[in-house]
N, C-alpha and C positions, 0 to 999 in steps of 0.2 A: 557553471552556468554562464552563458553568451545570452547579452539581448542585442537584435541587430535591427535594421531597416531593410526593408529589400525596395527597389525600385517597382513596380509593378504597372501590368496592363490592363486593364477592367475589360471586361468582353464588350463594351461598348467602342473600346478603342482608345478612353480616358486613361492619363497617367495618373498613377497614385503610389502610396507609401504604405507598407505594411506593416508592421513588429510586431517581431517573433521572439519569444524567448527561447533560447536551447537548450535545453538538460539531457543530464544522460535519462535513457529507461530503468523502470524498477520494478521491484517484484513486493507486491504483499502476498503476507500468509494467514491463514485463518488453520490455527491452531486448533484442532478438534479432540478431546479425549471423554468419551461417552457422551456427555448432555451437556459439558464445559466447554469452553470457549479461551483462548488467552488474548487478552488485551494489554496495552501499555498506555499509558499518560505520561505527557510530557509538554511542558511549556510551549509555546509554538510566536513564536517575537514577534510576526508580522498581526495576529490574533491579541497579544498579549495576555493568553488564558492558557489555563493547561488544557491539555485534550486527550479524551482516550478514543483510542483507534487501533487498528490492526496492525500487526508488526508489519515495517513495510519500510524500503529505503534502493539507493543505488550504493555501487561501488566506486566510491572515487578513484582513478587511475585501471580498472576495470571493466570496463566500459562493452568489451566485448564476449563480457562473461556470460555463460547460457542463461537464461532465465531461471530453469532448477536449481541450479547450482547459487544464484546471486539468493535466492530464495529460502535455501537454506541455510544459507551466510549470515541474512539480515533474523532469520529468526533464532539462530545461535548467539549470534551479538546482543539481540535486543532481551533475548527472554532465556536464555541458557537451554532451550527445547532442543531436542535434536528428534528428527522424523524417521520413521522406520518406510512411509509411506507419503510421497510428494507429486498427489495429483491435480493436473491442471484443469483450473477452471476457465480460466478466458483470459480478454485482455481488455485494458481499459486506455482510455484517450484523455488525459487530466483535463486539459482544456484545450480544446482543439481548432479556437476561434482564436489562440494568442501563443500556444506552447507546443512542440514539434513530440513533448514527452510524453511517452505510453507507458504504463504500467504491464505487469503480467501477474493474472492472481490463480494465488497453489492452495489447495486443501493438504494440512498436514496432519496425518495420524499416528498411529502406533510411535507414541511419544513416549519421548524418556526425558528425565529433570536434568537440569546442571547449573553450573553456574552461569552469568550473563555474561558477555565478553563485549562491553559496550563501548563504545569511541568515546571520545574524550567531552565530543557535544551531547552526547546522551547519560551523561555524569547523574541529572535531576531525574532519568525516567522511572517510570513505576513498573510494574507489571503483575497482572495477578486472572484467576480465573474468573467466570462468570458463567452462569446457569443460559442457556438458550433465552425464557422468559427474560431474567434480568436485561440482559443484553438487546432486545426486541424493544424493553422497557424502557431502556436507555435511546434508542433511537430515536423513539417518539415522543420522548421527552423535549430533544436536544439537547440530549447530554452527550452523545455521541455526533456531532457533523461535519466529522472529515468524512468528502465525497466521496472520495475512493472506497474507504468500510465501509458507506455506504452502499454503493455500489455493487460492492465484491459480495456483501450480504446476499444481495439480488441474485448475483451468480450463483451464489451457494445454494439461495433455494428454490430456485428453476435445475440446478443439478440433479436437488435431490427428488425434486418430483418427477422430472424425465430419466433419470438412472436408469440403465438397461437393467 
C-alpha cells in the first residue's frame, strides 16, 4: 500500500491537493454449495472487531495475477475450497473518492473441502458455512458490514434473477 498527494487542477482553474491510497486489486469469492454459503471471520485492527465476510484478498508480489486465478488462490488459502466452477460476477470500486483499488467478484461452485493454506496474518480466521436465510439474517442485522460482501451479495442476486 502507497498513500500519496497528487498536485491537482480543479475545472475551475484552482490548485489543489488530492490523496490517494494505492493497493493492489482483489478478488472475492462467494462460495456456493446448494443453499450454503462459505464465509470467514476475522479480526480486522483498524475496526477492532472480528468480521465475517466473504473470502476475499490480493496477492502480495502478484500484482499482475488474472483475476480467476488470484480468486481461486484467496479462496484455497482462506477456506481450503477448491472450485470446479469460477464464474464472474462483476467488479467492485472499494472506495473510489480516496483508493485507486478495485475488487473483482467470482461465484464458486462445484466445490470440493481441504485444508486452509492461510498466511501467517490469517493465523486467527474462522471459516464455516451458512444457510442463504442465515446469512440475508446476518446482513440485516449488522453482523455482516464489510462493503464489498455486501456488495458482491448485490451482484449475486441481480445474477441470479437475470441469468440467461
Amino acid at each position: 500500500m502507497t498513500v500519496r498527494e497528487d498536485d491537482i487542477r480543479r475545472p475551475d482553474g484552482s490548485a489543489g491537493v488530492y490523496g490517494v491510497i494505492d493497493k493492489p486489486d482483489y478478488a472475492l469469492v462467494i462460495a456456493q454449495d446448494g443453499d450454503r454459503f462459505r464465509l470467514v471471520e476475522q479480526f480486522r485492527y483498524p475496526l477492532g472487531e472480528r468480521r465475517w465476510e466473504f473470502p476475499q484478498g490480493t496477492a502480495p508480489g502478484l500484482a499482475d495475477t488474472p483475476p480467476a486465478e488470484l480468486a481461486a488462490r484467496e479462496l484455497r488459502e482462506e477456506t481450503g475450497l477448491r472450485a470446479g466452477s469460477m464464474v464472474p460476477l462483476g467488479k467492485l470500486d472499494v472506495a473510489a473518492g480516496m483508493s485507486s483499488q478495485r475488487g473483482w467478484v467470482f461465484l464458486a461452485t462445484d466445490i470440493t473441502e481441504g485444508e486452509p493454506e492461510r498466511e501467517h496474518e490469517e493465523q486467527d480466521m474462522k471459516s464455516a458455512w451458512f444457510s442463504r436465510a442465515d446469512l440475508e439474517k446476518m446482513i440485516l442485522a449488522g453482523e455482516i458490514t464489510d462493503a464489498q460482501s455486501v456488495a458482491a451479495w448485490a451482484q449475486l442476486m441481480l445474477f441470479e434473477r437475470h441469468r440467461p
